[in-house]
C-alpha positions in Angstrom: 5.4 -2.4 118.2 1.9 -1.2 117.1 0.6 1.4 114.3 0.3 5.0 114.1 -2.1 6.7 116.3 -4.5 8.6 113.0 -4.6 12.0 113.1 -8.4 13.3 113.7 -9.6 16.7 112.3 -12.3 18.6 111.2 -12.1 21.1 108.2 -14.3 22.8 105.8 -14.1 22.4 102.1 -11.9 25.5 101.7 -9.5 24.0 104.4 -9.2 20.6 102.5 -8.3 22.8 99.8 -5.5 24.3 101.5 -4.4 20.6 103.0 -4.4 19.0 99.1 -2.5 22.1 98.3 0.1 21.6 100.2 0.3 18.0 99.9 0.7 18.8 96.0 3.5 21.2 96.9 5.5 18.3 98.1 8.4 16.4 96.5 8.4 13.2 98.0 4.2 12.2 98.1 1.9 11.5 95.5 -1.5 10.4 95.5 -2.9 7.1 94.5 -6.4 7.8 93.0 -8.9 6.5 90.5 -7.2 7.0 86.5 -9.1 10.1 84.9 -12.6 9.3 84.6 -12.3 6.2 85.8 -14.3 6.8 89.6 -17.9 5.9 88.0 -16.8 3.5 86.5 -14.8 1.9 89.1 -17.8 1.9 91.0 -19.8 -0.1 88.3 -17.4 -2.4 88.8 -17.9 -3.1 92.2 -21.6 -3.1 91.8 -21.2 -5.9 89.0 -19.1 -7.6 91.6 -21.9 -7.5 94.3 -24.4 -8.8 91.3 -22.4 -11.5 90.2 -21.6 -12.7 93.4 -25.7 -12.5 94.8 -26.6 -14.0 91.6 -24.2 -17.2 91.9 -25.8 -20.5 93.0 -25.8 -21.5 96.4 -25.2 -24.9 98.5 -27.6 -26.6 100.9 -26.0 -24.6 103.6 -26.5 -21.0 101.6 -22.6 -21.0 100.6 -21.7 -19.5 96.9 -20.7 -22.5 94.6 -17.8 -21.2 93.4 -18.3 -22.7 89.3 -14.6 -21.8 87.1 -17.2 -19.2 84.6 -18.1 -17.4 87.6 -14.6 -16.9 89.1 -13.3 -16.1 86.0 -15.5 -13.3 85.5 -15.2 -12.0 89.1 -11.1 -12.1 88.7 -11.8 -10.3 85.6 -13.6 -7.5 87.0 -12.0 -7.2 90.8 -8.8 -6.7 88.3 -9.7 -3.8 85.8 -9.9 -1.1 87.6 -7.8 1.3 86.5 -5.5 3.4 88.7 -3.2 5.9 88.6 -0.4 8.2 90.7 -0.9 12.1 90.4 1.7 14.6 91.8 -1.3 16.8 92.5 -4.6 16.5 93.2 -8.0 18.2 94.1 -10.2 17.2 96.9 -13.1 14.9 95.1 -14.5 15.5 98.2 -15.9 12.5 100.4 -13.7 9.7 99.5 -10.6 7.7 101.0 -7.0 8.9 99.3 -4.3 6.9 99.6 -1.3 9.2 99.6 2.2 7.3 98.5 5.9 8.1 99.6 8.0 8.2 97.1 11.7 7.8 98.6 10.4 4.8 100.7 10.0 2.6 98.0 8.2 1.3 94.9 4.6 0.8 94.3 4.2 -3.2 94.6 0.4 -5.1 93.3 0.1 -8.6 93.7 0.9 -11.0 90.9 -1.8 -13.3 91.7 0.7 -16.5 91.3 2.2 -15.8 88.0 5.6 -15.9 89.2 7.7 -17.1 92.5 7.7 -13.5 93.5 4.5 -12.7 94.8 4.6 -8.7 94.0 5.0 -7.2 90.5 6.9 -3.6 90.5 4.3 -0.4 88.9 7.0 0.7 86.7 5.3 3.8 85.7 2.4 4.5 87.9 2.1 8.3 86.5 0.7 6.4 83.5 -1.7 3.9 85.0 -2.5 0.3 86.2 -5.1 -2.3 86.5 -5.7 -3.8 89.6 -8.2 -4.3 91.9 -8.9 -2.3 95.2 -9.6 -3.2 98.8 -12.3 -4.9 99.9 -15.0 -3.1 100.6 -12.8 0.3 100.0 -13.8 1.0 96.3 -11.3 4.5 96.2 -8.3 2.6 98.1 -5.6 0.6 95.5 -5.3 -2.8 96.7 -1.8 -2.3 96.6 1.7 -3.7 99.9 0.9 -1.2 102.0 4.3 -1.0 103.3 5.1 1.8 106.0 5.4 4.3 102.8 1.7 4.5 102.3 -0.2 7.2 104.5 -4.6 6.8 104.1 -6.6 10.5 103.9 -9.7 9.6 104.8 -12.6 12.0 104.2 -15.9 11.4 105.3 -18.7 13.9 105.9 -20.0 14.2 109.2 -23.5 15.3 109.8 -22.3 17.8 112.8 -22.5 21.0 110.3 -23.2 21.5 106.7 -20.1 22.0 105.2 -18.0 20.3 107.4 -16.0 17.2 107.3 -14.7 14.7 109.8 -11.1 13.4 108.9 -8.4 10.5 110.1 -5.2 10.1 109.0 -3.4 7.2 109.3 -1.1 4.9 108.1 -1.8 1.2 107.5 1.5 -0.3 108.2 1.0 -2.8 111.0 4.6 -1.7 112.8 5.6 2.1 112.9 9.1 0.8 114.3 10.1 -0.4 110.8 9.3 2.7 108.7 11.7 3.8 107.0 13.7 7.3 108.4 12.7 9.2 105.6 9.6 8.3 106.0 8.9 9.3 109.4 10.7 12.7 109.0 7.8 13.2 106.5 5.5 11.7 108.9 6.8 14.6 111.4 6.6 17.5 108.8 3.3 16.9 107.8 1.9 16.8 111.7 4.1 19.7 112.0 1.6 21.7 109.3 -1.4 20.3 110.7 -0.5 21.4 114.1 0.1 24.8 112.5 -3.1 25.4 111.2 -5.3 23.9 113.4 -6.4 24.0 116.9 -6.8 21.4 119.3 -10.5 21.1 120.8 -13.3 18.7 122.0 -16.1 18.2 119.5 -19.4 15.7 118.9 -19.3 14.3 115.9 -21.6 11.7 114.9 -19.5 8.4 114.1 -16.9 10.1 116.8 -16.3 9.2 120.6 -18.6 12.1 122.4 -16.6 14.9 123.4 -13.5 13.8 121.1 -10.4 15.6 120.7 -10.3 17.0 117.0 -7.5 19.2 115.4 -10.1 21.5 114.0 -9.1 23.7 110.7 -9.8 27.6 111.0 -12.6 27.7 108.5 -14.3 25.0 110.4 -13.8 26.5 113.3 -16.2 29.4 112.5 -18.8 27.2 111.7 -18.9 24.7 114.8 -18.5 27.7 117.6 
């Protein structure tokens, strides 16, 4: 049992083009992203989060008091957000996108004790939800990551202008229980990387030195 090694690459903003691309040409994936308009002021959010919570009284041992007002209002905002599923998708650029398969199963948010059942079913995501996201992860759905979820994370590395570090990986904590379909998407999607990249050692600040990267070929002209 264990996860899913992540995929590593490197890729220029034209190549995470061409990687979102063909992500949006596929059938059984969307993405799960902020609702239009709705990154800024996601983010507000979670900065009227941080404010509420440094602002709350403490205990003689420097522990928040934790008054009903307060938690009310926290719930409140931790639980607006607004989110939604797209079929297709631009690269925002640096960010973390959470990318959803579809024939695995539903999209499941917790119900926060409102019923037995501890999940409530999105029953149209395409239109939008409210919910909260994960902790400390203000672009990632706080949603059962079940084996059908996959995380694009895009970060920019300092090791070129231009040129971004990337993982792949899915946050299911046992690969062995994903579902078939979903690891015969699991293998078609390597099978593109590994189409369009080359394998090869690179520094990267954040990295392991000398780390094995699937490097995209637009990047690749501007880390030789």
């Amino acid at each position: 049992m264990g996860r899913r090694r992540p995929v590593y690459m490197i890729l220029s903003s034209a190549d995470a083009d061409l990687l979102f691309n063909w992500l949006s040409e596929q059938d059984d994936v969307a993405f799960l992203w902020h609702a239009v308009g709705d990154r800024e002021t996601n983010s507000e959010k979670d900065s009227m989060v941080d404010a509420l919570i440094a602002s709350a009284p403490r205990d003689d041992f420097g522990m928040r008091i934790r008054t009903p007002e307060d938690q009310e209002k926290l719930s409140a905002l931790l639980l607006s957000k607004n989110w939604q599923a797209y079929f297709n998708l631009k690269c925002k650029g640096n960010g973390r996108y959470t990318l959803w398969h579809m024939p695995s199963g539903p999209i499941l948010i917790d119900n926060h004790g409102k019923s037995k059942d501890p999940y409530i079913h999105v029953k149209d995501p395409y239109n939008g939800w409210s919910g909260a996201s994960v902790a400390g992860e203000s672009d990632i759905p706080l949603v059962n990551f079940e084996p059908r979820f996959l995380l694009l994370n895009l970060e920019l590395s300092s090791h070129k202008d231009g040129v971004l570090a990337t993982n792949i990986s899915n946050p299911s904590s046992d690969w062995e229980k994903e579902p078939k379909q979903f690891r015969l998407f699991w293998s078609r999607f390597k099978r593109f990387i590994n189409k369009n990249t080359t394998n090869c050692r690179v520094d990267v600040e954040g990295y392991s030195k000398n780390m094995e990267f699937r490097v995209w070929p637009n990047a690749k002209k501007l880390i030789v």
